[in-house]
VEXDREN-2710 file (C-alpha; in Angstrom, 1 decimal):
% VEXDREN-2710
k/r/px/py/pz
1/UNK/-7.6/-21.6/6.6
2/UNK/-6.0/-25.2/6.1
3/UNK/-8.8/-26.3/8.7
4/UNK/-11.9/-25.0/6.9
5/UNK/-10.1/-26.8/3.5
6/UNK/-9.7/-29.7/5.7
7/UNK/-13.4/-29.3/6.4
8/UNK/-15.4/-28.4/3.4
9/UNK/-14.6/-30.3/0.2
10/UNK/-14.2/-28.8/-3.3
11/UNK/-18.0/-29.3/-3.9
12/UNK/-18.5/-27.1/-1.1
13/UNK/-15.3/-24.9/-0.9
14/UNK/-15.8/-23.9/-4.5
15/UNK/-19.3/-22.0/-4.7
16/UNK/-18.8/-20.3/-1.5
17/UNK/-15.4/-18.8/-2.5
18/UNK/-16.7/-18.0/-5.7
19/UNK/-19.9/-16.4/-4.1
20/UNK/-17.0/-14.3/-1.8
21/UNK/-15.2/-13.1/-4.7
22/UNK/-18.6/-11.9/-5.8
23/UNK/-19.9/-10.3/-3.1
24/UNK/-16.5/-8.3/-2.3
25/UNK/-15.9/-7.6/-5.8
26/UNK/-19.2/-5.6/-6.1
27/UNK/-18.2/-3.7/-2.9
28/UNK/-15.0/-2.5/-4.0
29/UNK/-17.0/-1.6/-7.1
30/UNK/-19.5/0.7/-5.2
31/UNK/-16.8/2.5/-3.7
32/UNK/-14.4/3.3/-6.7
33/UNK/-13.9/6.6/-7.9
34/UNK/-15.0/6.2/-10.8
35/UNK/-18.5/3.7/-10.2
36/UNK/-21.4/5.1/-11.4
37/UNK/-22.3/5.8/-8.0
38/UNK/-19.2/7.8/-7.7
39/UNK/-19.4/12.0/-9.0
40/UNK/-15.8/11.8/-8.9
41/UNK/-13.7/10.5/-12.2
42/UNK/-10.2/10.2/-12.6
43/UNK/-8.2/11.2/-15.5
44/UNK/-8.4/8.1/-17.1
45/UNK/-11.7/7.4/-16.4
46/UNK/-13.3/10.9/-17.1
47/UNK/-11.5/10.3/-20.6
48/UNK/-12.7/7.1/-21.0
49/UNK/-16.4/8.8/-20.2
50/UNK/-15.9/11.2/-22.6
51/UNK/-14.4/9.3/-25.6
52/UNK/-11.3/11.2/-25.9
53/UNK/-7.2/10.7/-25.4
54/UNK/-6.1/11.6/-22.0
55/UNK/-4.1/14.3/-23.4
56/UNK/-7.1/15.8/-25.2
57/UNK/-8.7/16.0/-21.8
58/UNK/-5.4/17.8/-20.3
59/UNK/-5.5/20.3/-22.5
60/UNK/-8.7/21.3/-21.9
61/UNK/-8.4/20.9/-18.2
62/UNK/-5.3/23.2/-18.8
63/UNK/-7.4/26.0/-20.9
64/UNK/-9.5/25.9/-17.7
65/UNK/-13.1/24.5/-19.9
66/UNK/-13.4/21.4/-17.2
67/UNK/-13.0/22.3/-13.5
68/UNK/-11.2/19.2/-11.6
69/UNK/-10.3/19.2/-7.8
70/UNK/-6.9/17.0/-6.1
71/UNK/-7.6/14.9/-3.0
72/UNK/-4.0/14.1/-2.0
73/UNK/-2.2/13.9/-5.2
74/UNK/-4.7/12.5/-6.9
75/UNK/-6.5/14.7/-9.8
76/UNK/-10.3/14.0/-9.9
77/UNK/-13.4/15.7/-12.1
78/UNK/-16.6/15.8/-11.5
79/UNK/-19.0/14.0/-13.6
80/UNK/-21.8/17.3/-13.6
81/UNK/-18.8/19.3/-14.9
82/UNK/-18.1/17.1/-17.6
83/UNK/-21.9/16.5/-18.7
84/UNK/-21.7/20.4/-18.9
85/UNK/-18.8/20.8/-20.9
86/UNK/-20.3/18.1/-23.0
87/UNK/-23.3/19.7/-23.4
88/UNK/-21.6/22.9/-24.6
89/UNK/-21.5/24.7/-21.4
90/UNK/-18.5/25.6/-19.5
91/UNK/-17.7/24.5/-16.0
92/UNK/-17.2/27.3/-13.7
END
């Protein structure tokens, strides 16, 4: 890496790491859980969706209103079950 500093100067160096950055952040951004590409929410982000507390979404997860799946330990919903829920149908 020293070599290619040695190499390119800041004028150079500086637009093509920021271009990097760019380019992998939007990658990691396709594949996160909870992209809009994604069906698949966590917890955090399914509240988030939704516009309530975490716990809120818990307890309803608990009364069994919002289906949700684990991968791993991991507790995901999925986004068609919430739109249901939201639009006052139940997720079976």
């Amino acid at each position: 890496m020293s070599e290619i500093n040695a190499m390119l100067g800041p004028e150079l160096r500086d637009p093509i790491e920021a271009l990097i950055d760019g380019r992998v952040r939007a990658a990691l951004d396709e594949r996160a859980p909870g992209s809009a590409t994604s069906p698949w929410l966590s917890i955090d982000e399914a509240s988030e969706y939704v516009g309530v507390s975490r716990r809120s979404l818990e307890h309803k997860l608990k009364q069994g209103r919002i289906r949700s799946t684990y991968v791993g330990r991991r507790r995901l919903l999925n986004r068609e079950d919430i739109d249901a829920w939201l639009g006052g149908g139940v997720a079976q």
